[in-house]
C-alpha positions as CSV (number, residue, x, y, z in Angstrom):
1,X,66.3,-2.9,30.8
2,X,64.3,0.1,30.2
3,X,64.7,-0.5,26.4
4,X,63.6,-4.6,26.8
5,X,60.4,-3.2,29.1
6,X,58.8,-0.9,26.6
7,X,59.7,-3.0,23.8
8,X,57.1,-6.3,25.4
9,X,54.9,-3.2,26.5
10,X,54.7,-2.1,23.5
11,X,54.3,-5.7,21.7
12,X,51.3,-6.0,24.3
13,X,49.6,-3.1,22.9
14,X,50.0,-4.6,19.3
15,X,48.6,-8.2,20.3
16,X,45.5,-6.2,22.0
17,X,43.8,-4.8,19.1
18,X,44.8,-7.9,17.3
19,X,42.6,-9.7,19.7
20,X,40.1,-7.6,19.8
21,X,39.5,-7.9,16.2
22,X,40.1,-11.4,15.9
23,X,37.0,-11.6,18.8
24,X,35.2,-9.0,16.9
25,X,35.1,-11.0,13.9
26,X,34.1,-14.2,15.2
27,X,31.1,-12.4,16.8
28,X,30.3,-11.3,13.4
29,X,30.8,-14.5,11.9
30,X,27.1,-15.7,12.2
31,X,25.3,-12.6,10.8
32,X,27.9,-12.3,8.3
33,X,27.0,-16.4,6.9
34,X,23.2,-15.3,7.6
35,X,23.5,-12.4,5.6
36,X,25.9,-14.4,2.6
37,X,23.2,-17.2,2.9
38,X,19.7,-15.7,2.9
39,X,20.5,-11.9,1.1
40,X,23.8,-12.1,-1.0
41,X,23.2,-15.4,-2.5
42,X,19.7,-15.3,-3.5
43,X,20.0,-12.1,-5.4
44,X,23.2,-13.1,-7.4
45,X,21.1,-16.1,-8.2
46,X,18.4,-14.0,-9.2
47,X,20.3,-12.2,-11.6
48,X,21.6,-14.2,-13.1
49,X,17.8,-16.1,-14.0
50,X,16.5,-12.5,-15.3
51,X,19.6,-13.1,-17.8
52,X,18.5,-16.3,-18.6
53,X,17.3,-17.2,-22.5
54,X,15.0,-20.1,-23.3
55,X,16.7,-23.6,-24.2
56,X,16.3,-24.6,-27.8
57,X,13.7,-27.1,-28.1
58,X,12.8,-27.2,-24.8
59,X,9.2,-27.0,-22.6
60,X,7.7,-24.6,-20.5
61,X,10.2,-23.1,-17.7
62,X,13.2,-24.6,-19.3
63,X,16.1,-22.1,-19.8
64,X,19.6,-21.8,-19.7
65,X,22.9,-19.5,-18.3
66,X,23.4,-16.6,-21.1
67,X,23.5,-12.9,-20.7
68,X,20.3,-11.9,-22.5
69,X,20.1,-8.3,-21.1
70,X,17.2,-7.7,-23.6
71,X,15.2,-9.0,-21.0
72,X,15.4,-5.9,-18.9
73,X,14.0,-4.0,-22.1
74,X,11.1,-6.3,-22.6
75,X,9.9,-6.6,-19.3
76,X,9.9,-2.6,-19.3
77,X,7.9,-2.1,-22.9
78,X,5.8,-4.8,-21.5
79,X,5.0,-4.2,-18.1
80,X,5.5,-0.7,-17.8
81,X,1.4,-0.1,-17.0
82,X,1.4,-2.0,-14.2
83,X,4.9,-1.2,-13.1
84,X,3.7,2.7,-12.5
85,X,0.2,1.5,-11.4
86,X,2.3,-0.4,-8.3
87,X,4.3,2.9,-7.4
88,X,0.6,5.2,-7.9
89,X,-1.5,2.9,-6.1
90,X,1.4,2.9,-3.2
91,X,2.3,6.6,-3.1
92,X,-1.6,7.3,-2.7
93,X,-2.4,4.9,-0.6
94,X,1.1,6.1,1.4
95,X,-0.5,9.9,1.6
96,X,-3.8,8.8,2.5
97,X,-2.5,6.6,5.2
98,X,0.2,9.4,6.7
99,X,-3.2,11.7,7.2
100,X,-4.6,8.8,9.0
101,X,-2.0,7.7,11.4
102,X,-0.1,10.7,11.9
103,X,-3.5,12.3,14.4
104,X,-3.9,8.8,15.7
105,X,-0.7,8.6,16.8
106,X,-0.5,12.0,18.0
107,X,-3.9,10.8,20.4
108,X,-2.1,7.8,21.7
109,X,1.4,9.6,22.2
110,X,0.8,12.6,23.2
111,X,-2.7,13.4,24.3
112,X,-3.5,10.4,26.4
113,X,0.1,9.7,27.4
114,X,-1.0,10.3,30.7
115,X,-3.9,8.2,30.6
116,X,-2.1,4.7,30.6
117,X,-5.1,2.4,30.5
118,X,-6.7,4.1,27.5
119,X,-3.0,4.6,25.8
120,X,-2.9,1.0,25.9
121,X,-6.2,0.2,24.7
122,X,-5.8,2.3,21.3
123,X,-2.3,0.2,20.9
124,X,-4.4,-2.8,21.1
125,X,-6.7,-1.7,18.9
126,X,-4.2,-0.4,16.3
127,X,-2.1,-3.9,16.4
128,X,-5.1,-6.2,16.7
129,X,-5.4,-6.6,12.7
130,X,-1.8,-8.6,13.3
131,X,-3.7,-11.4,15.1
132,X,-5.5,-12.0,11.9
133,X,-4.3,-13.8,8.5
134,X,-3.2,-11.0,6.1
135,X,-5.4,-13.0,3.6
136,X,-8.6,-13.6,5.9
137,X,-8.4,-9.4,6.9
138,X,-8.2,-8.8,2.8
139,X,-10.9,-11.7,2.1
140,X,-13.2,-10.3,4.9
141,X,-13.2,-6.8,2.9
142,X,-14.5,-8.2,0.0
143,X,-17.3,-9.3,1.7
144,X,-18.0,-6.2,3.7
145,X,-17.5,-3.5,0.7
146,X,-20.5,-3.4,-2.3
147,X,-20.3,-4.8,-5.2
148,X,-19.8,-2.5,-7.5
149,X,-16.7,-1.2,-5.5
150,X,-14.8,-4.8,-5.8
151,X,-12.2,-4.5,-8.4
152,X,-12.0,-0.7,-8.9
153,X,-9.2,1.5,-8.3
154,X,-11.0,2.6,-4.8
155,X,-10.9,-0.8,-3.2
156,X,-7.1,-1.7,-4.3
157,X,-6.4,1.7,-3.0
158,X,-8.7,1.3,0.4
159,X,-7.2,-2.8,1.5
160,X,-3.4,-1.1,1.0
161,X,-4.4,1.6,3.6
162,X,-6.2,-0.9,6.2
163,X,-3.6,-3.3,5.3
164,X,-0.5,-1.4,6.2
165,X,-1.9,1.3,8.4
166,X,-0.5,-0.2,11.6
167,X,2.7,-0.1,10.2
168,X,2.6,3.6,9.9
169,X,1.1,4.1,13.2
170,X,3.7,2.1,15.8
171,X,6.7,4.2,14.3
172,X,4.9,7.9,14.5
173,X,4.0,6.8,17.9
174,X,7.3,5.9,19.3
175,X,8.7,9.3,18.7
176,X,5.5,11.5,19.6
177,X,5.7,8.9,23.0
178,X,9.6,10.5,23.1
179,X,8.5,14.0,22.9
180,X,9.5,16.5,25.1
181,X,6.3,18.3,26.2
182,X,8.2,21.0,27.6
183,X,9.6,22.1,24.5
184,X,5.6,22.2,22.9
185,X,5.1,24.2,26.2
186,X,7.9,26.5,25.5
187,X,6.8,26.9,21.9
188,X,3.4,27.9,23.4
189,X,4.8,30.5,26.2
190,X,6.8,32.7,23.5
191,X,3.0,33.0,22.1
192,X,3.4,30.5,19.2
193,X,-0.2,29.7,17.7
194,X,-1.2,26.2,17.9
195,X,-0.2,25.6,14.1
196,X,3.2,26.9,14.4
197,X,4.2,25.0,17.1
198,X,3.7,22.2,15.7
199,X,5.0,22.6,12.5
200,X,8.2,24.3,14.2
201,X,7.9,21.6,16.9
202,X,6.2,18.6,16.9
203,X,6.7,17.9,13.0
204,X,10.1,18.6,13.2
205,X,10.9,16.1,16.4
206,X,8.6,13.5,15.1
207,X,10.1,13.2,11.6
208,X,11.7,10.4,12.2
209,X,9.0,8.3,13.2
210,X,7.2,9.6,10.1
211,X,9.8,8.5,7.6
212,X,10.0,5.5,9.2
213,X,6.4,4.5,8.6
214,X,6.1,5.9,5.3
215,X,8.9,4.1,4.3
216,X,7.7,0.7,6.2
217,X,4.4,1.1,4.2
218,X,5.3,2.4,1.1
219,X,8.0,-0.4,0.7
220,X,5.9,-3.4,1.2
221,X,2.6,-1.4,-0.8
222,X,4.6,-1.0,-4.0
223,X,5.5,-4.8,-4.1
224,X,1.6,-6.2,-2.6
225,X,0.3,-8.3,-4.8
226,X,-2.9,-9.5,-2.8
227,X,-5.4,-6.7,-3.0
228,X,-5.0,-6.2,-7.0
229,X,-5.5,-9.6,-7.6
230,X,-9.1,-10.6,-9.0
231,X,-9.7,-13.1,-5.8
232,X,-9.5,-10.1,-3.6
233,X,-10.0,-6.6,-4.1
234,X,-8.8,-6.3,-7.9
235,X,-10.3,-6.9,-11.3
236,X,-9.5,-6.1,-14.6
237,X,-7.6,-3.1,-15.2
238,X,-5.9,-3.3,-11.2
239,X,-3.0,-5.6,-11.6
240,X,0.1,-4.2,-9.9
241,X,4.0,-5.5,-10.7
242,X,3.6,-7.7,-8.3
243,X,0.7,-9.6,-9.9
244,X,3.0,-10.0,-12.9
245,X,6.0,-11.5,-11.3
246,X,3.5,-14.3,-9.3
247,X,1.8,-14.8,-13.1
248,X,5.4,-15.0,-15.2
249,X,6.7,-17.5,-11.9
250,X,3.6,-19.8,-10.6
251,X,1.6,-19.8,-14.1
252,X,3.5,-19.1,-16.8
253,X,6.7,-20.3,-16.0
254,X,8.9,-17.5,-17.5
255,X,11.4,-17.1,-14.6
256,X,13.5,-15.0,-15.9
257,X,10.9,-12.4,-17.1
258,X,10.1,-12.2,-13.4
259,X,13.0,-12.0,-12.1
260,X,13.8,-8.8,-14.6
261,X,10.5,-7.5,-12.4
262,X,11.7,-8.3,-9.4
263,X,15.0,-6.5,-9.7
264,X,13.6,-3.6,-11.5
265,X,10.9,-2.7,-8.7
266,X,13.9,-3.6,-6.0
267,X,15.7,-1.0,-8.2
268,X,13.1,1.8,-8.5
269,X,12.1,1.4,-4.8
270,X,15.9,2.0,-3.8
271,X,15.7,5.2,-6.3
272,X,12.5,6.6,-4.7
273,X,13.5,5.7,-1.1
274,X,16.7,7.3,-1.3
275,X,15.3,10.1,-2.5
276,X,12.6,10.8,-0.5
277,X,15.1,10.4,2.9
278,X,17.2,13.1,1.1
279,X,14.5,15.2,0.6
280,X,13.1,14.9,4.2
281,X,16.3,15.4,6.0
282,X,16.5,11.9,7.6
283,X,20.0,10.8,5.7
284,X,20.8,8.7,8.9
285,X,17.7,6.6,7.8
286,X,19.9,5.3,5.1
């Protein structure tokens, strides 16, 4: 008998993990189909267009299935210019933002963090822009800024900042709003100037929230398309990768020349991310 018992106790303990991951897996189930849907599907599709050749005496935007992996070479001795004006344009605009955000956030999470009325306030103020059409915000600027500003450098550049600098705020905020004072009071009672502790305390403790909205910024930036283009805040001289990939899709009709774009700046931007978590010491980012 004592043989027979553990042998069904020990059956029970098989058929309980078994369970567990047959329950597991159908909780799974919907964000697995989501992600096999709306992620995994569209980017083997989109492959396999940027390997696409044209049809033989066919129109505009005909092409069929081959493996053409020349067109990754052309639509890097091509578009190169505006490929590395995308990732400039977004790595400055990224600095110029992080000095920006990073002592506005510090106001709202630490400074007035006591001060709940006027900590909300600023948060309203800082998310307000999202209550207005990305388009009608970028549109307005055109208006506002002089002339001779519209389609430089500067006001690509300046709508990427306002654009995105909410982005880069909310993030930084939530971890200055998680700081321990205590440990910025400690840091000041074993006679730490004001500079070191924070760059031996704050900094450090907040670095997650700042490679979080670098990254959140910098992602989106690199990709824009609005600002640069000549209806907005671009002109001649300002288009940025993603100005090419709507021109090759909506106007010119070469869809697999855009798709080669679209999975070369998806590739670059995985590159530089990747990178640039490493670097900062936030690997669990990844």
């Amino acid at each position: 008998m004592a043989f027979t018992a553990f042998s069904a106790s020990t059956q029970l303990v098989e058929q309980k993990p078994a369970k567990k991951g047959l329950i597991a897996l159908v909780l799974l189930a919907p964000g697995i189909a989501y992600m096999l849907l709306f992620f995994v599907a569209p980017f083997v599709q989109l492959i396999l267009t940027s390997l696409q050749a044209p049809a033989e005496g066919a129109g505009i935007g005909q092409y069929v299935a081959a493996a053409q992996f020349s067109n990754y070479w052309a639509g890097v001795q091509e578009y190169w210019p505006q490929l590395l004006r995308s990732f400039v344009y977004a790595i400055i605009a990224t600095i110029v933002g992080l000095l920006i955000s990073y002592p506005l956030a510090y106001l709202i999470g630490v400074k007035v963090r006591h001060r709940p009325m006027l900590q909300g306030i600023l948060l309203i103020l800082v998310v307000a822009p999202f209550f207005i059409s990305f388009l009608l915000r970028t549109l307005a600027w055109k208006s506002i800024l002089p002339d001779e500003l519209i389609g430089t450098h500067f006001s690509v550049v300046f709508g990427l900042i306002y654009n995105f600098i909410p982005f880069m705020v909310l993030p930084m905020f939530a971890s200055l709003q998680a700081l321990d004072l205590r440990l910025v009071e400690a840091g000041s009672d074993l006679y730490g100037s004001p500079v070191t502790v924070f760059r031996r305390v704050t900094l450090p403790l907040s670095m997650p929230g700042v490679v979080s909205g670098t990254l959140l910024s910098f992602i989106p930036m690199s990709g824009d398309y609005v600002n640069a283009s000549r209806e907005f805040l671009g002109g001649t001289g300002t288009a940025m990768i993603g100005n090419v990939i709507e021109s090759n899709f909506l106007q010119t009709q070469n869809y697999p020349m855009a798709a080669v774009l679209s999975i070369i700046l998806m590739a670059v931007i995985l590159v530089v991310v990747a990178t640039y978590v490493r670097k900062s010491g936030a690997e669990d980012l990844l």
